[in-house]
PDB file with SEQRES, HELIX, SHEET and CRYST1 records, atoms N, CA, C and O in Angstrom:
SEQRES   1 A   62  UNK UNK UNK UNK UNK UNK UNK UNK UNK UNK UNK UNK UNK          
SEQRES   2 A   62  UNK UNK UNK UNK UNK UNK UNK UNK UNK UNK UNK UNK UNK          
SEQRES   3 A   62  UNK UNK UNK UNK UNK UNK UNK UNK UNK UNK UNK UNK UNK          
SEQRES   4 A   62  UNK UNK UNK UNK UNK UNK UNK UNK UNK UNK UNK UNK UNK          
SEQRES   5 A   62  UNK UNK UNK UNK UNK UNK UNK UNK UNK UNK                      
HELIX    1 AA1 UNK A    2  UNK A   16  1                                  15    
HELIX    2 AA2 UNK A   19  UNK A   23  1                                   5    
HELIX    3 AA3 UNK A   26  UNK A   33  1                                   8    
HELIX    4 AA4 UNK A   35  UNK A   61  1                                  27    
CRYST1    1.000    1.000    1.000  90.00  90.00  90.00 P 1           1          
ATOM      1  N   UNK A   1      -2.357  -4.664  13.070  1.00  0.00           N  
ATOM      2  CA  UNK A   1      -2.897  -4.175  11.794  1.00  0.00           C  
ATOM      3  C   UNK A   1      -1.760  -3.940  10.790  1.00  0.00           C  
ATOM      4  O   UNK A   1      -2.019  -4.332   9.652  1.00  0.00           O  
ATOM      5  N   UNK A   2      -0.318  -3.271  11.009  1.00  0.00           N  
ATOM      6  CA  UNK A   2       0.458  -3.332  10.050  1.00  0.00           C  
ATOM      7  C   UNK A   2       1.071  -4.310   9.915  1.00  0.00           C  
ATOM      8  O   UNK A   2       1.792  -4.320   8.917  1.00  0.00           O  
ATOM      9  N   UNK A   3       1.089  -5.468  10.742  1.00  0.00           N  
ATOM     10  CA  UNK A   3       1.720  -6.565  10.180  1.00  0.00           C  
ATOM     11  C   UNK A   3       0.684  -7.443   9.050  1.00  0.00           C  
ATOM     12  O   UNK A   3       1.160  -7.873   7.999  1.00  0.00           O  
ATOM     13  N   UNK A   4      -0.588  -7.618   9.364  1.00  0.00           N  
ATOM     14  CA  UNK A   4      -1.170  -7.799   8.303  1.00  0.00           C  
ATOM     15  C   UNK A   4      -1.234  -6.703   6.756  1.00  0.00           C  
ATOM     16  O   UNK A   4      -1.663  -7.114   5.678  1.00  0.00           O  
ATOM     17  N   UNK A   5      -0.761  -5.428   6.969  1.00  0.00           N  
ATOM     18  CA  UNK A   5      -1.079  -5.086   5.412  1.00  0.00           C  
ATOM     19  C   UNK A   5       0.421  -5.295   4.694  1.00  0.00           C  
ATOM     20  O   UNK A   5       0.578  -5.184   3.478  1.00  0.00           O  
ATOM     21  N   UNK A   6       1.485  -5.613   5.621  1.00  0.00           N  
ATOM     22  CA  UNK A   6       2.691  -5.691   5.371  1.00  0.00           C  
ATOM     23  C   UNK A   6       2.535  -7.850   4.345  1.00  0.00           C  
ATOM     24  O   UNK A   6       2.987  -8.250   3.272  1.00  0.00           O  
ATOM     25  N   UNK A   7       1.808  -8.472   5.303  1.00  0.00           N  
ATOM     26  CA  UNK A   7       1.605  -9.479   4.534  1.00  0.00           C  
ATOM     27  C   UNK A   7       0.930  -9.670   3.223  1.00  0.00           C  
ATOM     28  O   UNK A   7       1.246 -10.437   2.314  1.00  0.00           O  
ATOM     29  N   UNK A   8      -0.062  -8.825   3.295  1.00  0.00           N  
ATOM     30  CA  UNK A   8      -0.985  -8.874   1.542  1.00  0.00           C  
ATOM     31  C   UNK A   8      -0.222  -8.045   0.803  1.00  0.00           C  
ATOM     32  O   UNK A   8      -0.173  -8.402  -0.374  1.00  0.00           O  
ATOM     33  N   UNK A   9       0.531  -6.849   1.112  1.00  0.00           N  
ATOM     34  CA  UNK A   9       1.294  -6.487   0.294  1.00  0.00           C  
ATOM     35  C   UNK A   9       2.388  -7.537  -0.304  1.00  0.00           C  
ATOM     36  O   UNK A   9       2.538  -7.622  -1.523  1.00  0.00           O  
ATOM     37  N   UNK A  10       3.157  -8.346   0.617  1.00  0.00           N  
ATOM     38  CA  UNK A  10       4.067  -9.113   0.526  1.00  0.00           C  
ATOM     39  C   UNK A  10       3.442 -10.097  -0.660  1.00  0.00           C  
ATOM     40  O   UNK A  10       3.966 -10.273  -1.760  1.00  0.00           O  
ATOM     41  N   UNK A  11       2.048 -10.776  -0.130  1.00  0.00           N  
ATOM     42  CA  UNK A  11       1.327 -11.740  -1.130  1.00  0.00           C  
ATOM     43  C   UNK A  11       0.901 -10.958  -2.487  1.00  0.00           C  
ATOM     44  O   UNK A  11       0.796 -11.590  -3.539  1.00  0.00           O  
ATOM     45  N   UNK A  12       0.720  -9.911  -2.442  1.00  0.00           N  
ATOM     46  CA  UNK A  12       0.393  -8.886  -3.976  1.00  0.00           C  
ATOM     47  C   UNK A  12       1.689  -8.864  -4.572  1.00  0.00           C  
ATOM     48  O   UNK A  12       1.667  -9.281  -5.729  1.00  0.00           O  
ATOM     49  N   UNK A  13       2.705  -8.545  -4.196  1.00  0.00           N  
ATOM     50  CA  UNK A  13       4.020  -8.449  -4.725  1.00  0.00           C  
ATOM     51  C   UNK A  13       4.822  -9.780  -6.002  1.00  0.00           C  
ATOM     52  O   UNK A  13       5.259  -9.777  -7.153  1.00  0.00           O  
ATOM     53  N   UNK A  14       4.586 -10.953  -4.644  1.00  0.00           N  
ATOM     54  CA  UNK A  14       5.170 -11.759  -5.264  1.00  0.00           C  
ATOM     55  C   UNK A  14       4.774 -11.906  -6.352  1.00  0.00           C  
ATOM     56  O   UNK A  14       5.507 -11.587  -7.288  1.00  0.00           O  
ATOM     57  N   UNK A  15       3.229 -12.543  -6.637  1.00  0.00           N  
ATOM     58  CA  UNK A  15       3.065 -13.155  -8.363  1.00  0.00           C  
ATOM     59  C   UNK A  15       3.568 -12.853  -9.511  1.00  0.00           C  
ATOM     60  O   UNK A  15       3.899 -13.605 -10.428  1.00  0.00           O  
ATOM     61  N   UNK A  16       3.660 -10.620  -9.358  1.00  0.00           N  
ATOM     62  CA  UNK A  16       3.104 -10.193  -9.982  1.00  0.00           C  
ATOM     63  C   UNK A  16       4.723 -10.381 -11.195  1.00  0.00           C  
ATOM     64  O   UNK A  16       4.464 -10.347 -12.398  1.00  0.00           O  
ATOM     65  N   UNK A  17       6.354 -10.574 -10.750  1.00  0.00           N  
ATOM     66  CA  UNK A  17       7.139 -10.833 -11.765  1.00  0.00           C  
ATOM     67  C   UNK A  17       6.778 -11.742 -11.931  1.00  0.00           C  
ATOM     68  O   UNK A  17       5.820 -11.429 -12.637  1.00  0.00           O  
ATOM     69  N   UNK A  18       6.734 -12.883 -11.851  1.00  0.00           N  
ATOM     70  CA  UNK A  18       6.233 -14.298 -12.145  1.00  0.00           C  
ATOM     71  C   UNK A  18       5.312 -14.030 -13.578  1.00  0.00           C  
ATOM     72  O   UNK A  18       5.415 -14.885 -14.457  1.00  0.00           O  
ATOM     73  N   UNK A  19       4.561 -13.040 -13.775  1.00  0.00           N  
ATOM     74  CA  UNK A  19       3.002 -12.735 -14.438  1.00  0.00           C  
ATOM     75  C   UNK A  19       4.156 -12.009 -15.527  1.00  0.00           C  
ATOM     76  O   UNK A  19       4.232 -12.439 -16.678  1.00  0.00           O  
ATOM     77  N   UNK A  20       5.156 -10.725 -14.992  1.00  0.00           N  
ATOM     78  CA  UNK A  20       5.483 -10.136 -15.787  1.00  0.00           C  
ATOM     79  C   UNK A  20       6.634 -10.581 -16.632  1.00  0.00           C  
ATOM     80  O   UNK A  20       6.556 -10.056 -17.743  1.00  0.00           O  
ATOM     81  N   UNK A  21       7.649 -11.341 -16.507  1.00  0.00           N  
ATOM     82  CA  UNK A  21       8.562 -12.227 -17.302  1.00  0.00           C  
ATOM     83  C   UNK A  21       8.050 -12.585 -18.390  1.00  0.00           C  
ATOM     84  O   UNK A  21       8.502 -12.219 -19.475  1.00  0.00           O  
ATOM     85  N   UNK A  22       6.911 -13.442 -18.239  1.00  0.00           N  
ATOM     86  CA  UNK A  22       6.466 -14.071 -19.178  1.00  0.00           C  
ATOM     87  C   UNK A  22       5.952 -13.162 -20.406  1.00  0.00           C  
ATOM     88  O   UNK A  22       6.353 -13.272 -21.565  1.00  0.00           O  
ATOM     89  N   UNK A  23       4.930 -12.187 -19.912  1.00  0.00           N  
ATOM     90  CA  UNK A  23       4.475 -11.427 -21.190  1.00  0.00           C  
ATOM     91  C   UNK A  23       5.450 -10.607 -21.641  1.00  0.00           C  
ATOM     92  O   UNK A  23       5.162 -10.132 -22.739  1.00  0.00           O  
ATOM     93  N   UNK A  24       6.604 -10.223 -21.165  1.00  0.00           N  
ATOM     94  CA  UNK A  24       7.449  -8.929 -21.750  1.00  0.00           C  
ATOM     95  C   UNK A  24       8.138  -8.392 -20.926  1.00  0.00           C  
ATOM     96  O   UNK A  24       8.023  -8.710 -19.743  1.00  0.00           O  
ATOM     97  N   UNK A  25       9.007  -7.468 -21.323  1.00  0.00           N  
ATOM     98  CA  UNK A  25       9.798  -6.619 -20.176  1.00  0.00           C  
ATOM     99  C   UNK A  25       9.082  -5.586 -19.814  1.00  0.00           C  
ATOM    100  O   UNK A  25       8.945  -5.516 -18.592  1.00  0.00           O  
ATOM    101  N   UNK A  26       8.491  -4.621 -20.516  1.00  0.00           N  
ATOM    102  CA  UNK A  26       8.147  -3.643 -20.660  1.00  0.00           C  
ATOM    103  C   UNK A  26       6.831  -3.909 -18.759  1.00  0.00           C  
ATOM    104  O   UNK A  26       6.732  -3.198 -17.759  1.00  0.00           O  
ATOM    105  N   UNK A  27       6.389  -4.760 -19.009  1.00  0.00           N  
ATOM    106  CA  UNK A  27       5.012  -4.808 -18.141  1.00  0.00           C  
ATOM    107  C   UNK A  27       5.505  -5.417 -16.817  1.00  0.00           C  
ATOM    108  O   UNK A  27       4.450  -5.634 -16.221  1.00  0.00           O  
ATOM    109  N   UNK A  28       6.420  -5.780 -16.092  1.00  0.00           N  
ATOM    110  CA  UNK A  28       6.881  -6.023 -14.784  1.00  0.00           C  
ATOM    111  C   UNK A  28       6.921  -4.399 -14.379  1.00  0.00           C  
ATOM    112  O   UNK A  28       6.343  -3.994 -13.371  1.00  0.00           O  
ATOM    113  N   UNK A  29       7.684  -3.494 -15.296  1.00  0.00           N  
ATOM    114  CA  UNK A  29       8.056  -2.180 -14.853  1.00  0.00           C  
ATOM    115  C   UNK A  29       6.845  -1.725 -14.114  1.00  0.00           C  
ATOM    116  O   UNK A  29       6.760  -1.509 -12.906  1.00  0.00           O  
ATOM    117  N   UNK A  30       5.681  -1.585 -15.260  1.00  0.00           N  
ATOM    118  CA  UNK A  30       4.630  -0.479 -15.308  1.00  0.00           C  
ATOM    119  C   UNK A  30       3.997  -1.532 -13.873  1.00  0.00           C  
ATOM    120  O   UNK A  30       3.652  -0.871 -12.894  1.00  0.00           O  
ATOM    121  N   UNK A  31       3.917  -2.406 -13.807  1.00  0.00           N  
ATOM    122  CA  UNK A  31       2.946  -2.941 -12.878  1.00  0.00           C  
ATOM    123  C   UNK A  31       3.554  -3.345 -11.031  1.00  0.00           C  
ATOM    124  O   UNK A  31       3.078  -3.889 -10.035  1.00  0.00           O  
ATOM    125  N   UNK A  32       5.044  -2.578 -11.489  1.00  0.00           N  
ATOM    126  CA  UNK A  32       5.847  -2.949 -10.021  1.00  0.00           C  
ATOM    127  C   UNK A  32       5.344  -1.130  -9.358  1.00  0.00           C  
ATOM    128  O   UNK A  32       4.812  -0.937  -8.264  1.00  0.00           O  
ATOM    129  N   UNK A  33       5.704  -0.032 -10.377  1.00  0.00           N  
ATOM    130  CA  UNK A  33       5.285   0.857  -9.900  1.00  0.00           C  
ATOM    131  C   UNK A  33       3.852   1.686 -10.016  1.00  0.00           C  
ATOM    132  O   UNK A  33       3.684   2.885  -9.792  1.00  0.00           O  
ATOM    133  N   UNK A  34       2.782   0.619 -10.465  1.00  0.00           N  
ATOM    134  CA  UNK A  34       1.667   0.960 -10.309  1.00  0.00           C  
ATOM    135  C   UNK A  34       1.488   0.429  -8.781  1.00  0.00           C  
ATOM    136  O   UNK A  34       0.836   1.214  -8.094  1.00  0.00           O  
ATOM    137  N   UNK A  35       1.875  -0.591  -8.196  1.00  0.00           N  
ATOM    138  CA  UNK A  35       1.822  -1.218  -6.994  1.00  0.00           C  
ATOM    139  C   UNK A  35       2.339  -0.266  -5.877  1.00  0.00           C  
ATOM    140  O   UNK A  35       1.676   0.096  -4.905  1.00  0.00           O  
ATOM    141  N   UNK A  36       3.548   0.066  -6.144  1.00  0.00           N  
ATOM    142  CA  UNK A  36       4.473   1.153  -5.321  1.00  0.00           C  
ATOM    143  C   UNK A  36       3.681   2.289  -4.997  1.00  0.00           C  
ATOM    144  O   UNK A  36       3.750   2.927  -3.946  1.00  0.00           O  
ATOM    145  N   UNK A  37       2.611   2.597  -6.364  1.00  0.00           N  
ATOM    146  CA  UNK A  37       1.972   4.524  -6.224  1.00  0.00           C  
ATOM    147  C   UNK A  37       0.672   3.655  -4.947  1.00  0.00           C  
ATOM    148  O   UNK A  37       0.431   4.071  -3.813  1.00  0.00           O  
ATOM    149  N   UNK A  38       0.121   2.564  -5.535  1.00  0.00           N  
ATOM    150  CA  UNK A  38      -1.051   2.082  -4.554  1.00  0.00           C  
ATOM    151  C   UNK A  38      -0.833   1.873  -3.346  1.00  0.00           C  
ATOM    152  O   UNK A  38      -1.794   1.823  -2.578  1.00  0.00           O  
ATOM    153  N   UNK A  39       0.553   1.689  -2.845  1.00  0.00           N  
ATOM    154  CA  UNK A  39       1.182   1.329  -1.817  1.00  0.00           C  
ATOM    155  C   UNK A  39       1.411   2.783  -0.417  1.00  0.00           C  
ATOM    156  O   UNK A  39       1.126   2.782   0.781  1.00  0.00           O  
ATOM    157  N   UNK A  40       2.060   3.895  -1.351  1.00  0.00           N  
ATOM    158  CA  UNK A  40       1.967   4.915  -0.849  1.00  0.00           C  
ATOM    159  C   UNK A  40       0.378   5.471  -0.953  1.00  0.00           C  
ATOM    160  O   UNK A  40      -0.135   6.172  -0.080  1.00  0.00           O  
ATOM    161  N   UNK A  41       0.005   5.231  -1.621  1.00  0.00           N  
ATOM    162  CA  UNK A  41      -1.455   6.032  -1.756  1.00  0.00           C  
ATOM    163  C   UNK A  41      -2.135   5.815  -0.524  1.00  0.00           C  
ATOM    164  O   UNK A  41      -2.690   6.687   0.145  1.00  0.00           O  
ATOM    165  N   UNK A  42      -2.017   3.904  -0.116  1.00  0.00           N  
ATOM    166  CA  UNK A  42      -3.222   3.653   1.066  1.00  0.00           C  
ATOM    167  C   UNK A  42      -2.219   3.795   2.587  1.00  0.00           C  
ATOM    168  O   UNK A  42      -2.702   3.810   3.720  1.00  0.00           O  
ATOM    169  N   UNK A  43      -0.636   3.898   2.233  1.00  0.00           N  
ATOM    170  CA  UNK A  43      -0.028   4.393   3.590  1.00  0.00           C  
ATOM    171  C   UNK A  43      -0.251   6.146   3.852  1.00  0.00           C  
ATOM    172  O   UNK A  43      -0.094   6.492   5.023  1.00  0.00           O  
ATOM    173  N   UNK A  44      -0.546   7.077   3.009  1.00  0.00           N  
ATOM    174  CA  UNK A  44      -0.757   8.226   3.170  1.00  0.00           C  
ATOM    175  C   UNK A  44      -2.079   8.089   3.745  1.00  0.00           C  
ATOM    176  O   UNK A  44      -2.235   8.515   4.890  1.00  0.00           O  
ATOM    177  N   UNK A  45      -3.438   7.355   2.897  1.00  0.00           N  
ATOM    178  CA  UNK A  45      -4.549   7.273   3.725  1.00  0.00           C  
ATOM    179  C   UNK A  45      -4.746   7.023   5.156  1.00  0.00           C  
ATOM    180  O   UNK A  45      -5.405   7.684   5.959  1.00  0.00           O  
ATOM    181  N   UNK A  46      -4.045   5.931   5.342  1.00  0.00           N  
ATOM    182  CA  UNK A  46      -3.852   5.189   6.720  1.00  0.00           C  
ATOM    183  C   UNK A  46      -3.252   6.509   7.639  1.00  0.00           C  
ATOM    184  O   UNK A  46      -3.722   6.651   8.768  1.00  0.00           O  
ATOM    185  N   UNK A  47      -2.568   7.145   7.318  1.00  0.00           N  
ATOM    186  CA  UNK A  47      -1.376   8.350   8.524  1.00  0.00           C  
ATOM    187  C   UNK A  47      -2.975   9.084   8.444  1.00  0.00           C  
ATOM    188  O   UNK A  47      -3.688   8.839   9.417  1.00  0.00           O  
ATOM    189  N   UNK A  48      -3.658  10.090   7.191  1.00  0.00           N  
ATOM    190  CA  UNK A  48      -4.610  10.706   7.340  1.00  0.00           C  
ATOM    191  C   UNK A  48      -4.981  10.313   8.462  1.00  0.00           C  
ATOM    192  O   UNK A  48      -4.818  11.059   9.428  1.00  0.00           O  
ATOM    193  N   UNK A  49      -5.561   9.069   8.615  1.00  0.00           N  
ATOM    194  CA  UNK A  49      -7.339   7.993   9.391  1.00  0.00           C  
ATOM    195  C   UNK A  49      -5.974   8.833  10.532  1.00  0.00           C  
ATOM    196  O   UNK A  49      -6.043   9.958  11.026  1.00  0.00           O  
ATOM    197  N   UNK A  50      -5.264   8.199  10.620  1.00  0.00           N  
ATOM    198  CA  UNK A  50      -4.552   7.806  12.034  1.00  0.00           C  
ATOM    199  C   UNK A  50      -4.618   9.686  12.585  1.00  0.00           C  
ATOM    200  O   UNK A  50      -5.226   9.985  13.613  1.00  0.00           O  
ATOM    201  N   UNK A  51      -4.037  10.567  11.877  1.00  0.00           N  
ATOM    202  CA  UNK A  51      -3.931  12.021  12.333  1.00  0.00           C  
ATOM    203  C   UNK A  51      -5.436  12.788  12.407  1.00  0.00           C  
ATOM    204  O   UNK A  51      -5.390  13.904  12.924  1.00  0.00           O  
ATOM    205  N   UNK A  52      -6.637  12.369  11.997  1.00  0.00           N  
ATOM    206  CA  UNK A  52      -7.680  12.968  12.109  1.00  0.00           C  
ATOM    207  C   UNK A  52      -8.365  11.805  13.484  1.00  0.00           C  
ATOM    208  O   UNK A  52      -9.254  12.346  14.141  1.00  0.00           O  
ATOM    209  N   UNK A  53      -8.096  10.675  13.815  1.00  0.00           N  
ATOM    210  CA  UNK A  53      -8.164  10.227  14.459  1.00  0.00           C  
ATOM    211  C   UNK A  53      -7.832  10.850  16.040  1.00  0.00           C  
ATOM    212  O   UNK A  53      -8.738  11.119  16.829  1.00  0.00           O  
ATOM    213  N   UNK A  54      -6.638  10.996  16.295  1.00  0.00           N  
ATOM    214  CA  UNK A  54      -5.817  11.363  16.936  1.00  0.00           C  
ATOM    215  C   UNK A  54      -6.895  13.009  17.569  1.00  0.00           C  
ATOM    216  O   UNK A  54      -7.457  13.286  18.628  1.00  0.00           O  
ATOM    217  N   UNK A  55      -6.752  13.598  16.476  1.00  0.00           N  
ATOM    218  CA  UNK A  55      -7.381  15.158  16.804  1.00  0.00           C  
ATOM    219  C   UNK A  55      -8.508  14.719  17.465  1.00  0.00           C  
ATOM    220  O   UNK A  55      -8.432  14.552  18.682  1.00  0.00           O  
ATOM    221  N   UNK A  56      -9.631  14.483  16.832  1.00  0.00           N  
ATOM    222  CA  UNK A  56     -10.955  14.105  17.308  1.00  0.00           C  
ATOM    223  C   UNK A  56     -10.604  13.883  18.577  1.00  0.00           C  
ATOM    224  O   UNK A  56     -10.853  14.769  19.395  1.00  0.00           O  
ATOM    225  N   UNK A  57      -9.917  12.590  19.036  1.00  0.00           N  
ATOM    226  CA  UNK A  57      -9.898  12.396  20.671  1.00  0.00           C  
ATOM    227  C   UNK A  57      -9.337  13.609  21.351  1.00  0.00           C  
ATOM    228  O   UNK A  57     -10.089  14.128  22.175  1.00  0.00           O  
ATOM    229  N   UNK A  58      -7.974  14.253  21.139  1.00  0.00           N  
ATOM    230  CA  UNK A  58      -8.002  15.176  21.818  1.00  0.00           C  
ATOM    231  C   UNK A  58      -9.047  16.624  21.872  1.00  0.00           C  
ATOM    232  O   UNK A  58      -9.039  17.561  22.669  1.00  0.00           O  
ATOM    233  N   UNK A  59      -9.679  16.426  21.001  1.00  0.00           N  
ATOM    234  CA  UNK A  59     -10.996  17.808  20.914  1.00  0.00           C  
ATOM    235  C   UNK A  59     -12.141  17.126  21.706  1.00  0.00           C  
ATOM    236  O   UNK A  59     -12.829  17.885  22.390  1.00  0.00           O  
ATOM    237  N   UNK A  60     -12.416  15.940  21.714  1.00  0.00           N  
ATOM    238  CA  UNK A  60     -13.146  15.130  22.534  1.00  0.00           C  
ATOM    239  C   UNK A  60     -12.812  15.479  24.068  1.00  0.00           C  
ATOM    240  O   UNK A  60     -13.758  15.980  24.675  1.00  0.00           O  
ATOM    241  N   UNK A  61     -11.815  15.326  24.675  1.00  0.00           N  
ATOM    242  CA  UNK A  61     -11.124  15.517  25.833  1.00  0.00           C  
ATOM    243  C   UNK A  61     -11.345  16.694  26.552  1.00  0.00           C  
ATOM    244  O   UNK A  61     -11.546  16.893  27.750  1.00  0.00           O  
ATOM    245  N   UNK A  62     -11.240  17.722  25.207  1.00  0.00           N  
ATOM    246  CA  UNK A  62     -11.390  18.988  26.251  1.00  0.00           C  
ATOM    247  C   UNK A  62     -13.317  19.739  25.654  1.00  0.00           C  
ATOM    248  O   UNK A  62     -13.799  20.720  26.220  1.00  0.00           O  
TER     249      UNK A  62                                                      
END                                                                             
């Protein structure tokens, strides 16, 4: 599973200077670290799933 989100990230990444050169400087910036906040946003989600995950089975157990 993380080697696949490590790949669509990889495939989201690339275009996006390619996209931003062309229109301006200003818009590679805003759109490298709009990617970066989305990036941490769904790896914080993912640890959540994974740590409420985790509990459940051990409360399951006992």
């Amino acid at each position: 599973k993380i080697y696949r989100v490590k790949e669509i990230t990889l495939l989201n990444l690339s275009p996006e200077p390619v996209l931003g050169t062309t229109s301006g400087q200003t818009d590679p910036d805003f759109s490298a670290n709009r990617q970066v906040a989305i990036i941490l946003i769904a790896t914080g989600a993912g640890l959540l799933l994974a740590v409420t995950f985790i509990i459940v089975r051990s409360w399951r157990k006992k």
